[in-house]
N, C-alpha and C positions, 0 to 999 in steps of 0.2 A: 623724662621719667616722672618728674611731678605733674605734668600733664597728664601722664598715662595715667596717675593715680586718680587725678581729678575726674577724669575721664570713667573711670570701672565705680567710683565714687556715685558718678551721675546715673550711672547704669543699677547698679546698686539699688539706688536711691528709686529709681522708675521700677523696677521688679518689686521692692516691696510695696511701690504704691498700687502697681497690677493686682498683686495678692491681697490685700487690702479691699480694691474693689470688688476680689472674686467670692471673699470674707463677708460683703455686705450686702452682694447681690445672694449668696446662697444663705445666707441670714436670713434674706425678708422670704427669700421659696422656702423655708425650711420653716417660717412663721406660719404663712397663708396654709401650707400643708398640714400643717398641726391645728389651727383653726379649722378647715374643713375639715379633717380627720373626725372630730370633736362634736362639729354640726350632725355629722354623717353617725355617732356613735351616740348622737341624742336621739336622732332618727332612727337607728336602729333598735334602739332600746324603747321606743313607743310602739313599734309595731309589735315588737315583743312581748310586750305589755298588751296589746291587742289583743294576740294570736291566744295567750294565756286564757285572757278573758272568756274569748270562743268556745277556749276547748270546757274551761271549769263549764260555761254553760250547756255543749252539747252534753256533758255527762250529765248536768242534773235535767234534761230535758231526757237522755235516756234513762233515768233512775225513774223517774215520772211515769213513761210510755212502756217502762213493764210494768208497770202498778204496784213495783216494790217500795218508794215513800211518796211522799205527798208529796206539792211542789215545796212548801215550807220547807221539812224535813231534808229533801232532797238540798235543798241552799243553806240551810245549818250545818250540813254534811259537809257540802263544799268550803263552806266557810272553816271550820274543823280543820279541814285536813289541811286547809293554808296555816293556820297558825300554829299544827304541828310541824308545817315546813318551815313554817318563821322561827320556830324555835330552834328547830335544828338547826339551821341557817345562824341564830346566835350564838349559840353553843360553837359552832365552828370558828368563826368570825373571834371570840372570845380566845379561845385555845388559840388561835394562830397571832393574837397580838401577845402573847406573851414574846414572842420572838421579835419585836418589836423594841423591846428595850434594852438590848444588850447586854444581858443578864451578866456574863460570862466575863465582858468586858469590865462591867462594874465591881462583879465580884473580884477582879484582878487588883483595879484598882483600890476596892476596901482593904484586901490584904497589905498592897504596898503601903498603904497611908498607917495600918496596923502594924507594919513591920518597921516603918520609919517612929512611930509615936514609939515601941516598943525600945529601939533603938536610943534615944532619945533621951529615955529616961534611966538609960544605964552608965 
């Protein structure tokens, strides 16, 4: 019977060392995936950046070719209407970290520290 034990012991002991390795082989795919993932989302994000570029230019080349503004005008325009998107874009960005801090949570927590001090001193 103590053999038997030693025996499920050893078995034991080799199943978690199996698991272990399957823990650090899918550790290191789960690294390399994430690292490409990242390359491929920097790459994405430059072509992006690209395509943007193309389009701001085909409109101020179309704003040009009906001879509604100059080329200046026409790229002060485009210029404009980015950093009305960049505003808006902060404005948003701003609003959405308020939720970031866990208002809700802290608030909890001030009342309990409020309710314990108030305690306290009676």
């Amino acid at each position: 019977m103590l053999r038997s034990a030693g025996q499920m012991l050893g078995e034991g002991r080799e199943l978690l060392r199996d698991y272990l390795d399957l823990l650090a082989v899918e550790g290191q795919l789960a690294g390399r995936s994430l690292v490409l993932m990242l390359a491929l989302a920097i790459c994405l994000a430059i072509v992006l950046v690209a395509a943007w570029m193309f389009l701001t230019l085909s409109g101020v080349m179309w704003l040009t070719d009906l001879g509604l503004l100059s080329v200046v005008q026409a790229l002060l325009a485009g210029a404009g209407a980015h950093l009305v998107l960049a505003l808006l874009i902060w404005f948003s960005v701003r609003r959405l970290s308020r939720n970031l801090v866990f208002g809700g949570f802290r608030e909890a927590l001030d009342r309990q520290s409020d309710d314990e001090a108030t305690e306290d001193k009676s």
